[in-house]
C-alpha positions as CSV (number, residue, x, y, z in Angstrom):
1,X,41.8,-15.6,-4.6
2,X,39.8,-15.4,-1.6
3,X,42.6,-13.5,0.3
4,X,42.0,-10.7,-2.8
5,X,38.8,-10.1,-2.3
6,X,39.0,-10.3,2.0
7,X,41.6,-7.5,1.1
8,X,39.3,-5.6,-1.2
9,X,36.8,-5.2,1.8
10,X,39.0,-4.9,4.3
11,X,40.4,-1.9,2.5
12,X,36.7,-0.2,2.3
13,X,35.9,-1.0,5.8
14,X,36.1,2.2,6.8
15,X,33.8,3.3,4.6
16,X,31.2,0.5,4.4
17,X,30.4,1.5,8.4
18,X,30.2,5.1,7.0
19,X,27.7,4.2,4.4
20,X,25.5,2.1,7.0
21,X,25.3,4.7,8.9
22,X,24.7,7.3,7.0
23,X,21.6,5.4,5.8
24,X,20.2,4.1,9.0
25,X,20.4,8.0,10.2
26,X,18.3,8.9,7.3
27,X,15.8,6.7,6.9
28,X,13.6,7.0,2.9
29,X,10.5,5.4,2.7
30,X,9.9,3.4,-0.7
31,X,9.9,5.2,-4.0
32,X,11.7,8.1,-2.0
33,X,15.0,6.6,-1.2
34,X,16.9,9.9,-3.3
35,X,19.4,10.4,-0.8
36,X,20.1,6.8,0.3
37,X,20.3,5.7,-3.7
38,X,22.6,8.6,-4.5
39,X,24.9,7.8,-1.2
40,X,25.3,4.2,-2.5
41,X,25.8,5.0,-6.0
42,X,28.5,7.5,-5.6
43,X,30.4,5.4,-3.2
44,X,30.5,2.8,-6.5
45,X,31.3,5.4,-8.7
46,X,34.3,6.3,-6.9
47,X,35.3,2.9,-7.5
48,X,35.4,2.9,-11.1
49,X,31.5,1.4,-11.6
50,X,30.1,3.0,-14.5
51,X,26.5,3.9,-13.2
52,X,23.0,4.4,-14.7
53,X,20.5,5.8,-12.2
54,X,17.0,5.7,-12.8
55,X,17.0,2.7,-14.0
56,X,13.2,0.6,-15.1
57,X,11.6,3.9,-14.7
58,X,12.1,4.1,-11.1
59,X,13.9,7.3,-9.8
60,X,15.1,5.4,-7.3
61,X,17.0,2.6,-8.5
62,X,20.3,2.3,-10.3
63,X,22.7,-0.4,-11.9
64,X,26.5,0.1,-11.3
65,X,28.2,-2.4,-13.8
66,X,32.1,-3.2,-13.8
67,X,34.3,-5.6,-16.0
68,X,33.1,-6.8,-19.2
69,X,33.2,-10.7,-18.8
70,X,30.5,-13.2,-20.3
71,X,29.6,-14.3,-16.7
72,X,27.6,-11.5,-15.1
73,X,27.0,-11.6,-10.8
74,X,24.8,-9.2,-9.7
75,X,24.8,-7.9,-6.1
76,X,20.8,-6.6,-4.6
77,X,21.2,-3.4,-2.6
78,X,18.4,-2.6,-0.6
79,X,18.1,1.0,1.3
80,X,14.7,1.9,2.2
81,X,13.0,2.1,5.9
82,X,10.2,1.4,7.6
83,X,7.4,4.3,8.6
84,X,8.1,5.4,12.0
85,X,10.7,2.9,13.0
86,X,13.1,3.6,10.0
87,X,16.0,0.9,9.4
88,X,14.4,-1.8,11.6
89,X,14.8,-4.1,8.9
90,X,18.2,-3.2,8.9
91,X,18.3,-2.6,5.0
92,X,21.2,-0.1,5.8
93,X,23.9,-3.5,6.1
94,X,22.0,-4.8,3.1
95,X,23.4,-1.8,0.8
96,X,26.9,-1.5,2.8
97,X,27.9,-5.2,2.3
98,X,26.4,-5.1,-1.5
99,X,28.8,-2.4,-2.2
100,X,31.7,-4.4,-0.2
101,X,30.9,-7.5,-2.1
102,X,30.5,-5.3,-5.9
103,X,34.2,-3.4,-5.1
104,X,35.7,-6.6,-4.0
105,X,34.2,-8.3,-7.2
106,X,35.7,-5.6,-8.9
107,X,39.6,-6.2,-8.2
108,X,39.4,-9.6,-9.4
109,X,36.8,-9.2,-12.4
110,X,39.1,-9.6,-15.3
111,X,41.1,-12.2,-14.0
112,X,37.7,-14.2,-13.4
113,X,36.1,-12.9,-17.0
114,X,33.3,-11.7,-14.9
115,X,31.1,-8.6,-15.3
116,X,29.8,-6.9,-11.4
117,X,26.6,-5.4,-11.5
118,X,25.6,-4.1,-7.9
119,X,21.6,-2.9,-8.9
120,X,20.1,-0.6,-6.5
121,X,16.9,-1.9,-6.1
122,X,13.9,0.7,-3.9
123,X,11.1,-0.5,-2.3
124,X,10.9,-3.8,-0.8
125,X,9.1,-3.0,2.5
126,X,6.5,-2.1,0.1
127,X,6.0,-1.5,-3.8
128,X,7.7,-4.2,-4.9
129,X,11.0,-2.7,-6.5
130,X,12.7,-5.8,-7.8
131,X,9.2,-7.3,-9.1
132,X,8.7,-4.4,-11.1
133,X,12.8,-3.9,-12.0
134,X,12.6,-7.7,-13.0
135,X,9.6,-7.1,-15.3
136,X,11.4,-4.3,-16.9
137,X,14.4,-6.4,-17.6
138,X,16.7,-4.7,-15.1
139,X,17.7,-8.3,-14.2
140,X,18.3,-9.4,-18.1
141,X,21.5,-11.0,-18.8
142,X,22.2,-11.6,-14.9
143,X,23.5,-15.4,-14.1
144,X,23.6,-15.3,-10.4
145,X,22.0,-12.2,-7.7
146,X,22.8,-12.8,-4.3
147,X,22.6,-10.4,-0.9
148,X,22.2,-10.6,2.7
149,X,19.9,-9.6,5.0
150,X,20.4,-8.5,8.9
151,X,18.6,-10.6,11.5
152,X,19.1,-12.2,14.9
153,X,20.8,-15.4,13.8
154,X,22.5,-16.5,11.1
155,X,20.1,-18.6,8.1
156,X,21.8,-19.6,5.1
157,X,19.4,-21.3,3.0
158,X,16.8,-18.5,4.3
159,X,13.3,-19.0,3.1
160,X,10.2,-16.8,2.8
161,X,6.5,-16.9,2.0
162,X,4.7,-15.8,-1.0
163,X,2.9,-12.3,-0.9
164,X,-0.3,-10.5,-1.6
165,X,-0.4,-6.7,-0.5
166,X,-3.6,-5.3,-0.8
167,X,-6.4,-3.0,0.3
168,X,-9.7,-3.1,0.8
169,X,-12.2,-0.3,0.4
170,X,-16.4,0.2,1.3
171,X,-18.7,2.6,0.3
172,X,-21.4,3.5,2.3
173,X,-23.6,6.7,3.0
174,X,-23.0,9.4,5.2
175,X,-25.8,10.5,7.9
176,X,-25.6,11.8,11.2
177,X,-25.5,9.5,13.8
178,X,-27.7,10.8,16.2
179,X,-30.5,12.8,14.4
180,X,-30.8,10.1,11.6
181,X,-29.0,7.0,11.5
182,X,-31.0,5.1,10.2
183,X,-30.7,7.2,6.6
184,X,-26.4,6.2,6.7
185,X,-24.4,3.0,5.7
186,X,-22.0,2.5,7.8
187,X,-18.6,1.6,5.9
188,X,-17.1,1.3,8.9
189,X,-18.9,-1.5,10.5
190,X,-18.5,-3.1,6.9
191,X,-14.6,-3.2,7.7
192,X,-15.3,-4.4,11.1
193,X,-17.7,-7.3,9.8
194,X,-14.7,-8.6,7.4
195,X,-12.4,-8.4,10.2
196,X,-14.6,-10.5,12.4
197,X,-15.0,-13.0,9.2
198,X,-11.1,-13.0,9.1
199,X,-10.5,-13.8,12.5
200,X,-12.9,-16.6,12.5
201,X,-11.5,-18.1,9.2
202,X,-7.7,-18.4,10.9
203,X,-8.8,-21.1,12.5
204,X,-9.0,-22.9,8.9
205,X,-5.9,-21.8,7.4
206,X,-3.6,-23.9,5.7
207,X,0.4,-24.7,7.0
208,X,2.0,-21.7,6.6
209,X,-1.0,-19.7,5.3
210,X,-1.0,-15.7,7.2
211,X,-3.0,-13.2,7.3
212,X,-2.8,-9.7,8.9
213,X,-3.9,-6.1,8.1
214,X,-4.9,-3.1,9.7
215,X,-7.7,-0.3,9.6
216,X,-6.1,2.6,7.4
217,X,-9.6,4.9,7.2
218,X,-12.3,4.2,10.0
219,X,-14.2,7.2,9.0
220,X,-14.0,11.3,9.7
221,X,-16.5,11.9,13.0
222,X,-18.1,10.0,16.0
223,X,-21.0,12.1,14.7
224,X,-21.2,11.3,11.2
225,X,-22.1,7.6,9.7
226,X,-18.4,6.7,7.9
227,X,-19.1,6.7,4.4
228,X,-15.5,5.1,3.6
229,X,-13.5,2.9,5.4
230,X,-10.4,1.1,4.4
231,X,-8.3,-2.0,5.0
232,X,-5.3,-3.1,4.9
233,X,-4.2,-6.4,4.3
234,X,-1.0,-9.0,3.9
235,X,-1.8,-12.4,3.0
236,X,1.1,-14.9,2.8
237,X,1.6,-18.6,2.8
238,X,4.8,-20.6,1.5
239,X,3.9,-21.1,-2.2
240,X,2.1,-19.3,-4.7
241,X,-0.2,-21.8,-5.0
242,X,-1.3,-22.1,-1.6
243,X,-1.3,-17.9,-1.6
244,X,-3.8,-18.1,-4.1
245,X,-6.3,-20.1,-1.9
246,X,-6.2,-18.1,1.1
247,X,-6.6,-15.3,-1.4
248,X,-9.9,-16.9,-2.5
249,X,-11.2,-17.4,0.9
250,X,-10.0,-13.8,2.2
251,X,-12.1,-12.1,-0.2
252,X,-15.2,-13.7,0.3
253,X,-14.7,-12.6,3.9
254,X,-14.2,-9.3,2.3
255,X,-17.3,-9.4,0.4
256,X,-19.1,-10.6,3.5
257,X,-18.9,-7.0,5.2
258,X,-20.2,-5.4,2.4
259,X,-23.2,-7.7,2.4
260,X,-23.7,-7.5,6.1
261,X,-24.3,-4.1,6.0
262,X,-25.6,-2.5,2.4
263,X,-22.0,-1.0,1.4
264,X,-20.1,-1.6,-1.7
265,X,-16.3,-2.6,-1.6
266,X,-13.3,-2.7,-3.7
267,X,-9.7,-4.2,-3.8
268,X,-7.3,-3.5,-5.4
269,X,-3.3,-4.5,-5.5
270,X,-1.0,-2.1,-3.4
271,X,2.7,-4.1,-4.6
272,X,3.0,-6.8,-6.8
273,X,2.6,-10.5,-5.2
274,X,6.2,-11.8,-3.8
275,X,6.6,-15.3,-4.6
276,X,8.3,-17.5,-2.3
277,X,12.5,-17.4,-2.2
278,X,14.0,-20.2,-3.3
279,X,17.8,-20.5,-2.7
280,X,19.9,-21.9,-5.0
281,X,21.4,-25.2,-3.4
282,X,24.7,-25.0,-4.7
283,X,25.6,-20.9,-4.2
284,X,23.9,-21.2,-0.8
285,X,26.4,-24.5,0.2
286,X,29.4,-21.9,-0.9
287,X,28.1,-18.9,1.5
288,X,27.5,-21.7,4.0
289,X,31.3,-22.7,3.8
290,X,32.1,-19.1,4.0
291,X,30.6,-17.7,6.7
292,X,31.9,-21.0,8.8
293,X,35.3,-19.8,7.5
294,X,34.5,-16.6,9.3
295,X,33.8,-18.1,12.9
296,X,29.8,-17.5,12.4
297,X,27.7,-20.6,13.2
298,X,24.6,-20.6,11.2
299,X,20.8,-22.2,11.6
300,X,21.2,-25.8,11.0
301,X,20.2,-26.7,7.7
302,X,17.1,-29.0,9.2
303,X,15.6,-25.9,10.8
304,X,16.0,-23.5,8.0
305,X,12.3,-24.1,6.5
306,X,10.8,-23.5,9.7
307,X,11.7,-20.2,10.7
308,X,10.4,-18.3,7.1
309,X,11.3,-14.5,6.9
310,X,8.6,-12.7,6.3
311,X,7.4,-12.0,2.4
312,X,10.7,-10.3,0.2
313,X,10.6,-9.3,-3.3
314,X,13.9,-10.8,-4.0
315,X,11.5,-14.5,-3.7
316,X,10.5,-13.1,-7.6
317,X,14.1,-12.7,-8.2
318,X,15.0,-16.3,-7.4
319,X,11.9,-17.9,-9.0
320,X,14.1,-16.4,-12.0
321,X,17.9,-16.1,-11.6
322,X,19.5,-18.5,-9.2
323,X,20.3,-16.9,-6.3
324,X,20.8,-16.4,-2.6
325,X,19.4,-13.9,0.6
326,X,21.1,-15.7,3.5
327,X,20.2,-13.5,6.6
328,X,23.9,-12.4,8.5
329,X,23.6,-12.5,12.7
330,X,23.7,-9.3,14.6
331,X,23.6,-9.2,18.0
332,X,20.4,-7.4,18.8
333,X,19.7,-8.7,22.7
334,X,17.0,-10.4,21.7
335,X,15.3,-8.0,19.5
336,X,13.7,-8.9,15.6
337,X,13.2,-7.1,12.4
338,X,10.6,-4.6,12.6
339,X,10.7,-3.7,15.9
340,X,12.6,-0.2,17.4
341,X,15.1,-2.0,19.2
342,X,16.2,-3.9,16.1
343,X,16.9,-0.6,14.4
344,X,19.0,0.9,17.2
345,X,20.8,-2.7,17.1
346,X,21.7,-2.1,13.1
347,X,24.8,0.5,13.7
348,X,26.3,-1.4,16.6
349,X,30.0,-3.2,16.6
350,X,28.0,-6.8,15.6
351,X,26.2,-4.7,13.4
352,X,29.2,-3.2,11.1
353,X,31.1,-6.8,11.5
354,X,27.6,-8.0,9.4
355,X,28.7,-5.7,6.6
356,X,31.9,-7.0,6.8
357,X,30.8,-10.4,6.9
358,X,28.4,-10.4,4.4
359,X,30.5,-8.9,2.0
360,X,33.3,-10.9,2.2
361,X,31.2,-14.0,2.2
362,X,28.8,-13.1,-1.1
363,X,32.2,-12.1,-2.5
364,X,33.8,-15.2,-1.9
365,X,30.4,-17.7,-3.1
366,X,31.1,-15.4,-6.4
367,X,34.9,-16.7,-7.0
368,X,33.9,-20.0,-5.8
369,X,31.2,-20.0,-8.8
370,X,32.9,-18.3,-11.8
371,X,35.9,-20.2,-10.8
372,X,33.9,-23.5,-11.0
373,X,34.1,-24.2,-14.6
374,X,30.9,-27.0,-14.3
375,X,28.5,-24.0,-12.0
376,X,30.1,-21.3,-14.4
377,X,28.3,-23.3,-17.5
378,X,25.4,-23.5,-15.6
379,X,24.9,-20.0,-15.1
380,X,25.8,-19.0,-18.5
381,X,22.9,-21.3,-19.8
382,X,20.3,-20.7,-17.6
383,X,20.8,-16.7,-19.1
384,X,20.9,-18.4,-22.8
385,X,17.1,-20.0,-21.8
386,X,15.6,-17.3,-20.4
């Protein structure tokens, strides 16, 4: 049955690459993916997916469904950029090989009782799409979510860190900073006080414990004392747990440059928290299989905890569903996510064999687990507990 579905993608090809590129030429930000959401949707639709946009009250997101089997495999299509650097994440292959892997699914849904949902899911960079979607109960009814992400290397068993997105706010008094500074509280050295605090704490964090922000507001004049300032902030570390330490600890640094200098401060929660992926074992030895099948060589399995990926929503997913986000090697000369180069490398020749790829291997781990009559049963009751 694998032959089928290798067929099924191969037949698309053409227009996978299209839809990649399309994308990475029009990079959306989060929440505003309408062009790249409707590009991905109608290539489904034309396929014979039934599809309901808007789905968990985001404009952005949609579920294209196909089949009507007890055993339901969803497919995670990702499509929106990065400010100023646009698809350096390369979420462009993410949506292309979900829709590869969803039409391939398709061909062979009724022959393995399966229903194929590929869910359009906005705003991972930032907003937390899925982590809302999920709470919405987008993901109800869903016994196995899988996609793949573009990076340097191959990783099957791809980890991440647990996420905290936030931002930090003072309040001072304006005055003007000749005539009569000392009548001004200066918000801005509040922010630079907490950053001083937050460097000097690094030195204390915990294994796998992050943290890294950015000045968003320093104030409007050299002339006037800034009465607002604002940070910027990730904090990450490899379970939720461990998140919630550095959280503790963050904030009192926080507090710190409001007390060093008379201002007030708030924060407040920019995306949900990401917890930590965890990769199903048994779906993730499948891909593994696969993409060995395919002439790829991935990570060995003893290195795959240490190189974690950043923070994705689809950790919340997998805390949840069982499920896989094995990142799929492009050759990008030495380039990594989030940087321009890495962008530029996502619609190359390694690039559109990674849609490929991925497609055919998330396509093939599906057979391989609603074929499996012991992993089928699995799946079927993990939905009937949740």
């Amino acid at each position: 049955m694998n032959h089928n579905v290798d067929g099924a993608v191969r037949s698309v090809e053409t227009d996978l690459i299209a839809l990649s590129h399309s994308i990475h030429s029009d990079p959306e930000l989060a929440f505003e993916e309408f062009r790249s959401s409707a590009k991905v949707s109608e290539l489904l639709g034309q396929h014979g997916f039934a599809i309901a946009r808007g789905i968990a009250d985001l404009p952005t997101a949609f579920d294209a469904t196909y089949g009507s089997g007890e055993l339901v495999i969803a497919m995670c299509a990702e499509y929106d950029a990065l400010p100023e650097i646009g698809h350096a994440c390369g979420h462009n292959i993410i949506a292309a090989a979900a829709v590869g892997a969803g039409i391939a699914l398709a061909s062979v849904a009724d022959q393995l009782g399966i229903t194929v949902r590929v869910i359009g899911t906005p705003a991972e960079e930032t907003g937390g799409g899925k982590v809302l979607m999920l709470e919405r109960g987008a993901f109800d009814g869903v016994g196995a979510a899988m996609m793949v992400h573009p990076g340097p290397i191959d990783i099957v068993g791809a980890t991440s860190l647990a996420l905290s997105d936030i931002a930090v706010n003072y309040f001072g008094r304006e005055a003007h900073a000749s005539a009569a500074p000392e009548f001004g509280l200066n918000a801005a050295d509040a922010a630079t006080l907490a950053q001083v605090a937050v460097g000097l704490l690094r030195q204390h964090l915990l294994p796998g414990q992050q943290i890294h922000g950015i000045v968003s507001d320093g104030g409007a004049a050299p002339n006037i004392v800034p009465a607002r300032s604002e940070l910027l902030y990730y904090l990450r570390a490899e379970t939720a747990e461990s998140l919630a330490n550095l959280s503790e600890r963050a904030e009192a640094c926080f507090a710190a440059g409001a007390l060093g200098t008379g201002c007030t401060h708030e924060i407040r929660t920019v995306s949900p928290t990401y917890t930590e992926l965890t990769p199903d074992p048994w779906l993730a030895d499948v891909y593994r299989e696969q993409i060995a099948d395919l002439g790829r060589v991935p990570l060995a399995l003893e290195w795959e905890r240490s190189r974690p990926l950043g923070s994705t929503d689809m950790g919340n997913v997998t805390n949840v569903i069982p499920g896989i986000h094995p990142v799929i090697g492009l050759d990008s000369a030495g380039a990594v996510t989030h940087q321009p180069e890495f962008a530029a490398a996502c619609v190359t020749e390694s690039a559109d064999r990674a849609v490929i790829d991925g497609a055919i291997a998330l396509a093939r781990t599906a057979v391989r687990v609603a074929s499996d009559p012991s992993e089928r049963a699995r799946l079927l009751e993990g939905v009937d507990r949740r």
